[in-house]
PABA-613452 format. One line per 2 residues: number of its first residue (from 1); their letters; for each residue x negated, y, z of N, C-alpha, C. Coordinates in steps of 0.05 Angstrom, whole numbers, plus 5000, padded with zeros to 4 digits. Each point is the difference from the previous one (the first is absolute). Layout:
N
NUM	a	X/Y/Z/X/Y/Z/X/Y/Z ~ ...
This chain:
363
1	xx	5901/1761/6548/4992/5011/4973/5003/5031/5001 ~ 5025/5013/5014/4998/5024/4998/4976/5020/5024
3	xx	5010/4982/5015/4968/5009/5019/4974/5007/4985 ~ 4999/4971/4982/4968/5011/4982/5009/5023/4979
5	xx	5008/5003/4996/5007/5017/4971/4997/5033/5022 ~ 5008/4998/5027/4999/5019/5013/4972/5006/5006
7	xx	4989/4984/5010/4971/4998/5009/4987/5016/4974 ~ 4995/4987/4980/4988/5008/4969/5012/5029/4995
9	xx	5022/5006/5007/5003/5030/4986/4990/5012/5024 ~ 4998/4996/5022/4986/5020/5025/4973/5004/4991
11	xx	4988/4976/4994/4966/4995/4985/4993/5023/4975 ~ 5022/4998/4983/5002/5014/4982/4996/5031/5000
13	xx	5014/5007/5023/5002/5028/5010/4980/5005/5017 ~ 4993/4991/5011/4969/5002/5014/4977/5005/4991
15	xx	4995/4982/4963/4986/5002/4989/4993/5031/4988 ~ 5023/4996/4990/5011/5039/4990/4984/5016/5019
17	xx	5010/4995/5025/4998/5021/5018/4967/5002/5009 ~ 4991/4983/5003/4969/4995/5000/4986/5012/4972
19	xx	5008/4994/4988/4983/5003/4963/5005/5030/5000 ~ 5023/5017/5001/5008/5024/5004/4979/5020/5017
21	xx	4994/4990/5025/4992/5009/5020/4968/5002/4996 ~ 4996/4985/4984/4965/4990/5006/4998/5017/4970
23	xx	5021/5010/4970/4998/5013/4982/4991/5031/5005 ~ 5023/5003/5022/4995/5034/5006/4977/4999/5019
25	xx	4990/4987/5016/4974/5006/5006/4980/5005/4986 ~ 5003/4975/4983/4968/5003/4982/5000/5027/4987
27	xx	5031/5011/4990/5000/5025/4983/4990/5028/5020 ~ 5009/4990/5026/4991/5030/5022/4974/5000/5001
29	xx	4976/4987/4999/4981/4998/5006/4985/5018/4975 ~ 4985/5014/5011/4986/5015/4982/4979/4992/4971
31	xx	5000/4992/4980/4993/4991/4979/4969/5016/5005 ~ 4975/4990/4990/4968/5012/5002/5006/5012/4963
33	xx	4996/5020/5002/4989/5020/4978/4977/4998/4985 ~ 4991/5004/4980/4966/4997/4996/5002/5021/4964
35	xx	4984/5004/5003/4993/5029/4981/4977/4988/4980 ~ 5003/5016/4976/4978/4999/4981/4985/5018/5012
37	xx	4969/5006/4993/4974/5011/5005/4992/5008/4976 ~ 5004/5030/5004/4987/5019/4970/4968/5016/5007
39	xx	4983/4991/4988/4977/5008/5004/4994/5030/4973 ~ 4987/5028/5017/4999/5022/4990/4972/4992/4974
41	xx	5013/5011/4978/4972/4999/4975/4995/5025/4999 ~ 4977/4994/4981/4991/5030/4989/5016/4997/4967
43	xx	5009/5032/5000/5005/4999/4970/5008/5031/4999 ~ 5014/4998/4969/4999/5026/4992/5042/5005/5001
45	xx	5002/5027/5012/5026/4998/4991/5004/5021/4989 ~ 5017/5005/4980/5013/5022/4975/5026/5000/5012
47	xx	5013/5024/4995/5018/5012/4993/5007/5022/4981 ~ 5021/4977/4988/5003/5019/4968/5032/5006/4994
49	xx	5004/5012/4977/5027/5005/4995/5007/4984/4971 ~ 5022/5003/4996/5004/4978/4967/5015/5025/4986
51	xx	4993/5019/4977/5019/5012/4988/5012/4992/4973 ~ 5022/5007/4996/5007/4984/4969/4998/5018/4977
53	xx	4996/4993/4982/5000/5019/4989/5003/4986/4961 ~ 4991/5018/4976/4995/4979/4974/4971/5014/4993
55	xx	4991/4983/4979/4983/5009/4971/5010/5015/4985 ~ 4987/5028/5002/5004/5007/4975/4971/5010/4984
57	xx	4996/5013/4974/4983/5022/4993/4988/5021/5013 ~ 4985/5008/4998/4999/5030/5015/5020/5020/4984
59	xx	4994/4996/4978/5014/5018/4983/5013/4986/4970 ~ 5029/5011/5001/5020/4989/4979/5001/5028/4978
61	xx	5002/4990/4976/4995/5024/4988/5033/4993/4982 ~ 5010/5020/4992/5020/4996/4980/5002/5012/4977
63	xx	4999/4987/4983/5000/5011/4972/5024/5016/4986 ~ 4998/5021/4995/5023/5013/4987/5002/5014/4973
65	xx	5022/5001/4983/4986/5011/4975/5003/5032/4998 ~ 4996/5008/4985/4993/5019/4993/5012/5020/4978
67	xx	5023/4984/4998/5022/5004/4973/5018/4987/5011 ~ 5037/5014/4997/5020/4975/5008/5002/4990/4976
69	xx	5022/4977/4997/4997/4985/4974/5002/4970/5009 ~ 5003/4986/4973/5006/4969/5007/4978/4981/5001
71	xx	5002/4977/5016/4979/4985/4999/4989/4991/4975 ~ 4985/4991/4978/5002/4994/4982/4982/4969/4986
73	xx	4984/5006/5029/4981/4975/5003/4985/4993/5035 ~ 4995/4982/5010/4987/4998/5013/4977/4974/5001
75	xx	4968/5021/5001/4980/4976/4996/4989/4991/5023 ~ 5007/5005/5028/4991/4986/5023/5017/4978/5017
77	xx	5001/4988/5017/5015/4986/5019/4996/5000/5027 ~ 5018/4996/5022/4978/4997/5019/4982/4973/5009
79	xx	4977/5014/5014/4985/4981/5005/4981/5006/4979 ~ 4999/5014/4983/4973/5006/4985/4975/5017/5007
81	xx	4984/5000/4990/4985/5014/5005/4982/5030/4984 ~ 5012/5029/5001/4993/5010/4982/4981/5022/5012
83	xx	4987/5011/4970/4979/5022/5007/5016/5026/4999 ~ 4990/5036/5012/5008/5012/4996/4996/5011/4974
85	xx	5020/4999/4989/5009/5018/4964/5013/4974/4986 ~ 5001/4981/5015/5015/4977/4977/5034/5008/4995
87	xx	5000/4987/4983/5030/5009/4996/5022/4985/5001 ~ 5011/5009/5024/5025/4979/5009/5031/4995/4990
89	xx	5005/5023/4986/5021/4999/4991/5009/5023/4980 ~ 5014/4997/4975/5011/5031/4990/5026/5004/4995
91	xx	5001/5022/4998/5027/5015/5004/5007/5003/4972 ~ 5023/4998/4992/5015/5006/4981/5021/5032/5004
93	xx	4987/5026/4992/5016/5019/5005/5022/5010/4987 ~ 5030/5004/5017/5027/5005/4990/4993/5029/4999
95	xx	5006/5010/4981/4994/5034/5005/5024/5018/5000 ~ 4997/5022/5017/5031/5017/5002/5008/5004/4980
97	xx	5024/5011/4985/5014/5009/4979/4989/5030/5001 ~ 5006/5021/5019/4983/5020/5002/4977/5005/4989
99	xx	4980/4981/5015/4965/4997/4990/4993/5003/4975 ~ 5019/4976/4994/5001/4983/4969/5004/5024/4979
101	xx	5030/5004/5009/5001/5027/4974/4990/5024/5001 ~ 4976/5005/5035/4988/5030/4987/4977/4997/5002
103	xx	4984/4971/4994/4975/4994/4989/5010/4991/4960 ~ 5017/5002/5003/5008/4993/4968/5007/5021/4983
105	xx	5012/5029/5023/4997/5026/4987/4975/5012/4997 ~ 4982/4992/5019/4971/5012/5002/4989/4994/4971
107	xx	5002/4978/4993/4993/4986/4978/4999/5005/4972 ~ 5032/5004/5003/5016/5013/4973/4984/5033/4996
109	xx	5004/5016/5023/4991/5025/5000/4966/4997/4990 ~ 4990/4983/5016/4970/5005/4989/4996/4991/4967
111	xx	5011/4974/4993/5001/5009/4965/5015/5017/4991 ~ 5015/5013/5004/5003/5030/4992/4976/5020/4991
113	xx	4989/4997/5032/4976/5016/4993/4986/4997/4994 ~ 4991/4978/4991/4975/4983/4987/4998/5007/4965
115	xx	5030/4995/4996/5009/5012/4974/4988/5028/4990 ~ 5017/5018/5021/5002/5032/4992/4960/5003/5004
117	xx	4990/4987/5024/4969/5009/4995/4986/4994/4981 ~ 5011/4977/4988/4984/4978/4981/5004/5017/4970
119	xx	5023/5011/4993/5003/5018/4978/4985/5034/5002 ~ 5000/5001/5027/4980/5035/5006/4975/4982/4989
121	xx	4999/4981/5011/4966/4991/4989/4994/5007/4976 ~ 5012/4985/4981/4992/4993/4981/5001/5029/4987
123	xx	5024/5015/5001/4998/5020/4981/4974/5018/5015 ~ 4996/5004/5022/4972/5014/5007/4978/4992/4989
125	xx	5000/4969/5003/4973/4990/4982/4997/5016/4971 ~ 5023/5002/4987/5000/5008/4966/4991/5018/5001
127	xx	5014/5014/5016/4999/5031/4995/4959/5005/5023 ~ 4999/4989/5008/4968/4997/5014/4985/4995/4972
129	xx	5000/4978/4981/4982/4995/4981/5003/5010/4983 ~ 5024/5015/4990/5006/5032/4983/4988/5024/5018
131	xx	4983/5005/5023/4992/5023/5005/5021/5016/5006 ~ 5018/4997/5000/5029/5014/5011/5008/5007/5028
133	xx	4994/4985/5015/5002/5000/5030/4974/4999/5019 ~ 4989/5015/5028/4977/4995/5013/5006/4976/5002
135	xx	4966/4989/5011/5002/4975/5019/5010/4998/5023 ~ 4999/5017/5017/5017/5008/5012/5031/4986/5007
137	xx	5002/5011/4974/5037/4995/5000/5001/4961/4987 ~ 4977/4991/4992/5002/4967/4988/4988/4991/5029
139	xx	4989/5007/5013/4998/4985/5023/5011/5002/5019 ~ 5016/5018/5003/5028/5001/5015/5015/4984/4996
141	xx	5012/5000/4977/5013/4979/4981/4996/4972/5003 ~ 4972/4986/4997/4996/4975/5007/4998/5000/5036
143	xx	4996/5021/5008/5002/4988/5033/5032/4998/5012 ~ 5012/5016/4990/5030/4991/5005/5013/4974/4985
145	xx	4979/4996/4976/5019/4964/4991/4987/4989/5022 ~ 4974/4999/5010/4991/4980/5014/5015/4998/5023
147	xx	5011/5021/5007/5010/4998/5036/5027/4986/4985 ~ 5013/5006/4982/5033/4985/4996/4993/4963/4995
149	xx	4970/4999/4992/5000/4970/4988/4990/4992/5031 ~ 4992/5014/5021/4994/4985/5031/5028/4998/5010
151	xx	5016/5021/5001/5025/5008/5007/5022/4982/4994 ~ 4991/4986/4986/5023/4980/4974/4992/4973/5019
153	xx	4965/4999/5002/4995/4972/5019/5014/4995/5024 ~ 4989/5015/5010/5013/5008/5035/5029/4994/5003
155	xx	5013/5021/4974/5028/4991/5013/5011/4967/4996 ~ 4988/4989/4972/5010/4967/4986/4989/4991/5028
157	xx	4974/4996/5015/4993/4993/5020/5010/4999/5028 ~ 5019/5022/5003/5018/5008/5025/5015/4988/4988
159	xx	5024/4994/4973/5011/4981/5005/4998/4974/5000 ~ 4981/4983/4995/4983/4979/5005/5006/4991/5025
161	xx	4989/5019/5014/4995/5004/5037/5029/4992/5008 ~ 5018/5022/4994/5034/4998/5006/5009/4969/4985
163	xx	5003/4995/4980/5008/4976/4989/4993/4972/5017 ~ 4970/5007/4988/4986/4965/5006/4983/5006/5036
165	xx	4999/5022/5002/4981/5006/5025/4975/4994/4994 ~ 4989/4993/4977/4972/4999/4992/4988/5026/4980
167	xx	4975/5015/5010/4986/5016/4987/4992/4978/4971 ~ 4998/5020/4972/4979/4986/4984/4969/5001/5004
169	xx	4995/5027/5013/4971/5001/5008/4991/4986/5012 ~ 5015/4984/5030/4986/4992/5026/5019/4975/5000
171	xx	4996/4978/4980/5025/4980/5008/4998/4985/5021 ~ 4974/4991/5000/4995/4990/5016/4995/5012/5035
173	xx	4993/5017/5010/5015/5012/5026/5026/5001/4999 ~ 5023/4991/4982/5030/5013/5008/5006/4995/5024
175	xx	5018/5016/5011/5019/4995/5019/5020/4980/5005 ~ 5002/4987/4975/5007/4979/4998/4994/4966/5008
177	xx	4970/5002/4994/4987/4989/5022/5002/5000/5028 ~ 5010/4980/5014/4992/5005/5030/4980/4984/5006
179	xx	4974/5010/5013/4982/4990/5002/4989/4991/5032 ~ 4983/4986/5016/4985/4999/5018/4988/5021/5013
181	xx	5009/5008/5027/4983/5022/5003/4973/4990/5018 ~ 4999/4971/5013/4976/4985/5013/4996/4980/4997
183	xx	4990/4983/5008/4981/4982/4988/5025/4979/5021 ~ 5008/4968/5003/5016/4993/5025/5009/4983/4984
185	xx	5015/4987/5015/5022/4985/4991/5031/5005/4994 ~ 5013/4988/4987/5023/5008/5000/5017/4982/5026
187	xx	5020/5011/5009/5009/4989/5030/5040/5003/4989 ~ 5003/5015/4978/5026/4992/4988/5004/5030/4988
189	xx	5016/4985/4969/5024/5009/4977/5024/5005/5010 ~ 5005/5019/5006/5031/5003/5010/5018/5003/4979
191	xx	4989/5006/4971/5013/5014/4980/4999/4973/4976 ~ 5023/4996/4986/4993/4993/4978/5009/5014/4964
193	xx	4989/4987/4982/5007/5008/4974/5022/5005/4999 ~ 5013/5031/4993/5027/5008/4994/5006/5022/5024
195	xx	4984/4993/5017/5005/5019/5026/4997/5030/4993 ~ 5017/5011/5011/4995/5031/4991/4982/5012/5027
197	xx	4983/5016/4991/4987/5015/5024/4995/5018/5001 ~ 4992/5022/5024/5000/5023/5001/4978/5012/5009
199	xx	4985/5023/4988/4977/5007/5000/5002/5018/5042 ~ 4974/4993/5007/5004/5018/5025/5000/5028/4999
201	xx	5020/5021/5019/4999/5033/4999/5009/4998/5025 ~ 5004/5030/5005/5004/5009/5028/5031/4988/5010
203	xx	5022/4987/4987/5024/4992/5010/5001/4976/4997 ~ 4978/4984/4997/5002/4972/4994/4974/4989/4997
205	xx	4999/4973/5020/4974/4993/5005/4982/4982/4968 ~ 5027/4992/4988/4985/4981/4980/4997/4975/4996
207	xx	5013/4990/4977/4997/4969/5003/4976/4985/4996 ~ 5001/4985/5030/4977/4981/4995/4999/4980/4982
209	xx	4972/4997/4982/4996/4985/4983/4986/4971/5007 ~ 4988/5006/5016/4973/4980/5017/4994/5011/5026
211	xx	4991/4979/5015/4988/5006/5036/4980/4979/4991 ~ 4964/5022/4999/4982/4987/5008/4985/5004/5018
213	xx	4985/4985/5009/4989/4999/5028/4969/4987/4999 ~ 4974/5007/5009/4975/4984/4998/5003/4980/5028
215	xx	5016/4972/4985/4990/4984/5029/4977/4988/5014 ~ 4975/5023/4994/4977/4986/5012/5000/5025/5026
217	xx	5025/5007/5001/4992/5025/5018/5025/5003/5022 ~ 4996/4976/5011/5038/4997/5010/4998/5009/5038
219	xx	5014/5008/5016/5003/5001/5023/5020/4979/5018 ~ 5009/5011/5018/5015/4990/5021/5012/5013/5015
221	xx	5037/5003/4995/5009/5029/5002/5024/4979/5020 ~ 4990/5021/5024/5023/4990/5023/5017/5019/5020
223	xx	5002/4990/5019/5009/5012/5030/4992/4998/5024 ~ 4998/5017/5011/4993/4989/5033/5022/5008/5015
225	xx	5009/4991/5031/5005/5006/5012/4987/5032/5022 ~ 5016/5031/5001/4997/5007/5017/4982/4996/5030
227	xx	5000/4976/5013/4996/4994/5018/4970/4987/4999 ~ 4993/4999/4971/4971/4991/4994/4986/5010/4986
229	xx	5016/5021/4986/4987/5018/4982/4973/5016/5010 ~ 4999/5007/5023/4987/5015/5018/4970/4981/4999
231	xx	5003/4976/5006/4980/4984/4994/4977/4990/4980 ~ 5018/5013/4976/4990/4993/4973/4978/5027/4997
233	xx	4982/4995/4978/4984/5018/5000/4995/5004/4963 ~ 4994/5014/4994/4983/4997/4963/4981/4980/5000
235	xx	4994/4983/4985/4971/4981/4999/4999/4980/5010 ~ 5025/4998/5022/4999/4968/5011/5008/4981/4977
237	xx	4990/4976/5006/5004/4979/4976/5023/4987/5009 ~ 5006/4987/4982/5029/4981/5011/4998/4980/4982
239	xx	5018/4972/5002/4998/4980/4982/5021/4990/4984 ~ 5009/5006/4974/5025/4999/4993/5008/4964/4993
241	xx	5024/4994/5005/5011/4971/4987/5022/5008/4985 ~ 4999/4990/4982/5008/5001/4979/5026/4964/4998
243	xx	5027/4997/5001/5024/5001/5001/4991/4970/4973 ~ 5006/5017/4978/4987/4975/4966/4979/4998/5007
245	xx	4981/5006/5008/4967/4991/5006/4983/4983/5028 ~ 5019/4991/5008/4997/4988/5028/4967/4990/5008
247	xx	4984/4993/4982/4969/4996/5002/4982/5026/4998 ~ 5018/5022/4987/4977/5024/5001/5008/5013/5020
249	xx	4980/5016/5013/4997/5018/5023/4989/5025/4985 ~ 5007/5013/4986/4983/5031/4990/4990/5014/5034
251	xx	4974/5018/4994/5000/5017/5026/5009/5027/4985 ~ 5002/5021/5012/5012/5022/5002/4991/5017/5015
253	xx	4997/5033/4996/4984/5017/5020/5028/5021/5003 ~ 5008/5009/5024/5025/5018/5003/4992/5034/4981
255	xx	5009/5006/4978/4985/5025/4993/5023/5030/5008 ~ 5020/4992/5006/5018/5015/5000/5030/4993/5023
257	xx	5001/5017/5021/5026/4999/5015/5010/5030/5004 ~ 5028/4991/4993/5025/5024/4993/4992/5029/5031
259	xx	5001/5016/4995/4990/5022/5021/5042/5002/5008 ~ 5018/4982/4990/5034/5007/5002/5009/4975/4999
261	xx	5018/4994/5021/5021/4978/5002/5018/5003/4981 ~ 5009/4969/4995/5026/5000/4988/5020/4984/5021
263	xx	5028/5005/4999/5018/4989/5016/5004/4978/4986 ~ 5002/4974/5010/5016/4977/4990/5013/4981/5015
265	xx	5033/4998/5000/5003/4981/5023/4997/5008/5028 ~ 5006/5029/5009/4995/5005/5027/4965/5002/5003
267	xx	4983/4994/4980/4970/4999/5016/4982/5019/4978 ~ 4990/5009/5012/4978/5018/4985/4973/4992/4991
269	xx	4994/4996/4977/4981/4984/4989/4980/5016/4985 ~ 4973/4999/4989/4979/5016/4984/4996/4980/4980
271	xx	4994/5017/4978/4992/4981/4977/4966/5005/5002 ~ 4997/4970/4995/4971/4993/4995/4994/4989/4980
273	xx	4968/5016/4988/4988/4988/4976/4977/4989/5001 ~ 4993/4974/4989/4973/4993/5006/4986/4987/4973
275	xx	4975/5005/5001/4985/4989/4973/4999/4972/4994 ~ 5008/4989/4987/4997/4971/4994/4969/4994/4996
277	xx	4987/4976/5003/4976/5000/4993/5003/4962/4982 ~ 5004/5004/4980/5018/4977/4980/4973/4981/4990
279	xx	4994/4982/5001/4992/4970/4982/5009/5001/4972 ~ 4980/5015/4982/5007/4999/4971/5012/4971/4986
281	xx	4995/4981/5020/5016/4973/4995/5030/4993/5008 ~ 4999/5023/5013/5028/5001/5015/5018/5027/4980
283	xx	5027/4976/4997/5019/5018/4989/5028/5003/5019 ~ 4988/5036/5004/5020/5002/5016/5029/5022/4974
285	xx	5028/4994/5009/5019/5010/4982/5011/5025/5006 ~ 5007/5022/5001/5012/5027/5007/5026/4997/5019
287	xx	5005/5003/5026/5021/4997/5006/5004/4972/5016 ~ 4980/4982/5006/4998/4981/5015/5002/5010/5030
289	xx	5020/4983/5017/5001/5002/5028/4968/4992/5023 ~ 4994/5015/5012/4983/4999/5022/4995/5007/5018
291	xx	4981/4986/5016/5011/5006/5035/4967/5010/5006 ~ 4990/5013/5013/4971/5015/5006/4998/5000/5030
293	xx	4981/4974/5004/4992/5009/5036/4974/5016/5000 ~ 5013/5018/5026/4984/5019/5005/4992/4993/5029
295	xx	4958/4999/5003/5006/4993/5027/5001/5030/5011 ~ 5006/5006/5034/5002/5021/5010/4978/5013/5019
297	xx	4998/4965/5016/4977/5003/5019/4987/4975/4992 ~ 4975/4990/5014/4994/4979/5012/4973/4998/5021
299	xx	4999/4978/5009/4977/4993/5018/4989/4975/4996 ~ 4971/4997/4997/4982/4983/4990/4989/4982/5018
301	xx	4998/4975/5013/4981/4996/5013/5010/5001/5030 ~ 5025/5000/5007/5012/5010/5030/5013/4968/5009
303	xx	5009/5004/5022/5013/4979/5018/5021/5002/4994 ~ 5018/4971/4984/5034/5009/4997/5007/4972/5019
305	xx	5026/5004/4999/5014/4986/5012/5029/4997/4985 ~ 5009/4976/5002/5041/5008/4995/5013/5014/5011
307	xx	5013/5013/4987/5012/5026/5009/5021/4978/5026 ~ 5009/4974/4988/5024/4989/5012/4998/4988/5025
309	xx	4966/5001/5007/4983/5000/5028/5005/5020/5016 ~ 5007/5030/4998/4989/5020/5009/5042/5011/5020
311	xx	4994/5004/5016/5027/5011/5019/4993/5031/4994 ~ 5025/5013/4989/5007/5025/5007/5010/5023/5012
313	xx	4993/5013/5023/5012/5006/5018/4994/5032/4998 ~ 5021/5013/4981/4990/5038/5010/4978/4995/4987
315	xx	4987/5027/5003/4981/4999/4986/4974/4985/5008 ~ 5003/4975/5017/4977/4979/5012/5010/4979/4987
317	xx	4978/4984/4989/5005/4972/4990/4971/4980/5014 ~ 5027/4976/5008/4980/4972/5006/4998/4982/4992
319	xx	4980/4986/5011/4998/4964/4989/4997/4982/5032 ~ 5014/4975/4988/4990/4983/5027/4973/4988/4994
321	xx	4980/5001/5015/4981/4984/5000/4995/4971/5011 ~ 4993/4982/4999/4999/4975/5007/4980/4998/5026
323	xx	5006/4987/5021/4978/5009/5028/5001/4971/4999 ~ 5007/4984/4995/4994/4974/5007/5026/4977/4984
325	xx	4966/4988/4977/5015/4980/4987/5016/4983/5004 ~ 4991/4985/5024/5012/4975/5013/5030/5001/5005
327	xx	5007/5025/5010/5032/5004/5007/5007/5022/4989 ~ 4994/5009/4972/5007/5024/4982/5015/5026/5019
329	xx	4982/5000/5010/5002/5030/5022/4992/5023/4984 ~ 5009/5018/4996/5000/5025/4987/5003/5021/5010
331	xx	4984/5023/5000/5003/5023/5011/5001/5026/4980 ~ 5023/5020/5008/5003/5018/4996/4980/5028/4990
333	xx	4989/5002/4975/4981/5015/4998/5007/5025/4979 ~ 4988/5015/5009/5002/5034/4986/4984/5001/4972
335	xx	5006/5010/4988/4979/4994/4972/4998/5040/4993 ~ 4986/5002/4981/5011/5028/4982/4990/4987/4968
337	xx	5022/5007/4989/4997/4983/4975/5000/5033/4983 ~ 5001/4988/4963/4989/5025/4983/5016/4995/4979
339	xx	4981/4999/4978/5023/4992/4974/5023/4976/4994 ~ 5009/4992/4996/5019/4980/4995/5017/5002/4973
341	xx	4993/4974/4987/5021/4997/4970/5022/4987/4999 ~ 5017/4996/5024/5015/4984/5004/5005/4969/5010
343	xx	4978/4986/4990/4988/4976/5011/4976/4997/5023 ~ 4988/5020/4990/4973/4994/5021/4998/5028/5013
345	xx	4995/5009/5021/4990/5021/5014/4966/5006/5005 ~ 4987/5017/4996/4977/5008/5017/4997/5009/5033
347	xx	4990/4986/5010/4983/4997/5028/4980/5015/5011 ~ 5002/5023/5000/4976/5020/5010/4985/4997/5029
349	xx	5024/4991/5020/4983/4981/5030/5023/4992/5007 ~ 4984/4980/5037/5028/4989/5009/4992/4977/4997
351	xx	4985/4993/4980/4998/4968/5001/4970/4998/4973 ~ 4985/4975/5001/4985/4994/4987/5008/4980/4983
353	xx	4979/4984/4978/5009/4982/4977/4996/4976/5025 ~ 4997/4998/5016/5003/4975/5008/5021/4997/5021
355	xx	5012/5016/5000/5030/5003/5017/5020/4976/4980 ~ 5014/4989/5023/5023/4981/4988/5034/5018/5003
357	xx	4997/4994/4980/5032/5016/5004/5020/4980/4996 ~ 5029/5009/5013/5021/4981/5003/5012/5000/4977
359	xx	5012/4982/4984/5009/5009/4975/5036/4989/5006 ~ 4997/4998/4976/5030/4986/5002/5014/4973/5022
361	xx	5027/5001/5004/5000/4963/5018/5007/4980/4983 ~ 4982/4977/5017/4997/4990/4977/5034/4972/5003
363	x	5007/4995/4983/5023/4985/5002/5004/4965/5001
């Protein structure tokens, strides 16, 4: 019994040793390779750049008043739509203590004199229709009441002005009014009722009342990279996508690039402007994110290939060509290639469209 049990574990180990032996062979033996076959097309290849950039207006206008003073009403919102001269809001004017009391002496003083002329009058008249005095001296008389009874207007009217900030002559132009200076939309109220504001001068820019803007007249305000700026030209078109608008494609013509870098982040960048060309069906919003491809080059009509076909060596690049199907024999070939967008390359010689190229292995 122990004999067999000996016999069987020798069998055992033999087996091993055989199964082992005949494993690492099959693994030494060289495995056959075999390749995909990429055949050269005709097509077109672009190379472009992607810049980011938003929507805005061409031009934001801001409304300011024209008197400081308190808010007292406002008749617009944003998102409306107004003409230039409508009237967006009025001012309620706080007037200096200063102002106040020496438009209120102007006042006092001119009926004064309204008085003392108004009594020369009359006694000139008498003494005019008694033959007592030239005309002369009665029309002197009535031309000085007249200037005290303009004199008397002007000043009650200057304080008008000072008080309420409204003329009685011109109520309607007051300064109190802030009005539209273009035709647009409104794009935002920064201010509301109660707000105090301040008229613009040379130490102070002025509180905004409104930002309007004509959105049928919007651009595409970006950046480029340094390194491609050089590339870009006035007039080239580009194709903006739009971030909220994922179905519209606006086109765009480049009308404007910065002649000055700005630093950002270590990299030097140009601002770019380009014309929107908008779908009156399309609503686009002020300040929406977008990205604008620009192409740079391209070629129409040429021999591409995958770039992931092509060996790089220095400034020579190859392909293997296929010499014979039967046993995927491939040979070493020189090409001179041209544009490339990263997927496909152009093929200027080296090989024809009916060249087989080696592609990937296949697994």
């Amino acid at each position: 019994m122990k004999r067999f049990f000996r016999i069987f574990i020798w069998i055992i180990v033999a087996a091993a040793f055989i199964g082992t032996f005949v494993f690492l062979y099959k693994n030494s033996q060289p495995k056959e390779v075999t390749y995909q076959t990429v055949s050269p097309e005709t097509g077109t290849i672009e190379r472009s750049t992607v810049l980011t950039g938003k929507i805005e207006p061409r031009d934001e206008i801001d409304i300011k008043p024209q008197i400081s003073g308190i808010i007292s009403e406002i008749l617009v919102e944003a998102g409306q739509n107004v003409k230039e001269g409508d009237v967006i809001a009025r001012i309620k004017v706080i007037p200096e203590a200063s102002q106040l009391s020496s438009a209120q002496t102007r006042v006092d003083a001119a009926k004064i004199a309204l008085d003392d002329a108004g009594n020369k009058y009359e006694r000139a008249k008498t003494l005019y229709e008694r033959k007592l005095i030239s005309r002369e001296e009665y029309e002197t008389a009535a031309t000085t009441y007249n200037r005290a009874v303009s004199d008397l207007e002007g000043a009650e009217d200057a304080l008008d002005i000072v008080r309420n900030g409204v003329s009685r002559f011109n109520a309607s132009e007051s300064n109190t009014m802030v009005r539209a200076t273009v035709d647009g939309l409104i794009l935002d109220v920064p201010v509301k009722v109660g707000s105090s504001v301040i008229q613009a001068n040379t130490l102070n820019d002025g509180t905004t009342i409104a930002t309007i803007a004509d959105m049928s007249n919007l651009i595409f305000k970006g950046n480029v990279d340094e390194t491609e700026v050089g590339q870009l030209s006035v007039g080239m078109p580009m194709t903006i996508s739009v971030g909220a608008i994922p179905d519209t494609e606006p086109h765009a013509v480049i009308e404007y690039i910065s002649p000055k870098g700005n630093e950002s982040s270590g990299a030097n960048t140009f601002e770019l402007k380009a014309a929107l060309e908008v779908d009156p069906d399309v609503t686009l919003r002020a300040g929406y994110s977008a990205n604008a491809t620009v192409v740079l080059s391209s070629a129409k009509d040429v021999l591409t290939i995958p770039e992931s076909v092509v060996e790089f060596s220095g400034d020579s690049t190859f392909v293997y060509c296929q010499v014979d199907s039967a046993t995927q024999k491939y040979e070493r070939t020189a090409i001179t290639t041209g544009l490339g967008d990263g997927v496909n390359i152009e093929v200027k010689s080296g090989i024809d469209k009916n060249s087989r190229l080696r592609g990937a292995e296949n697994k």
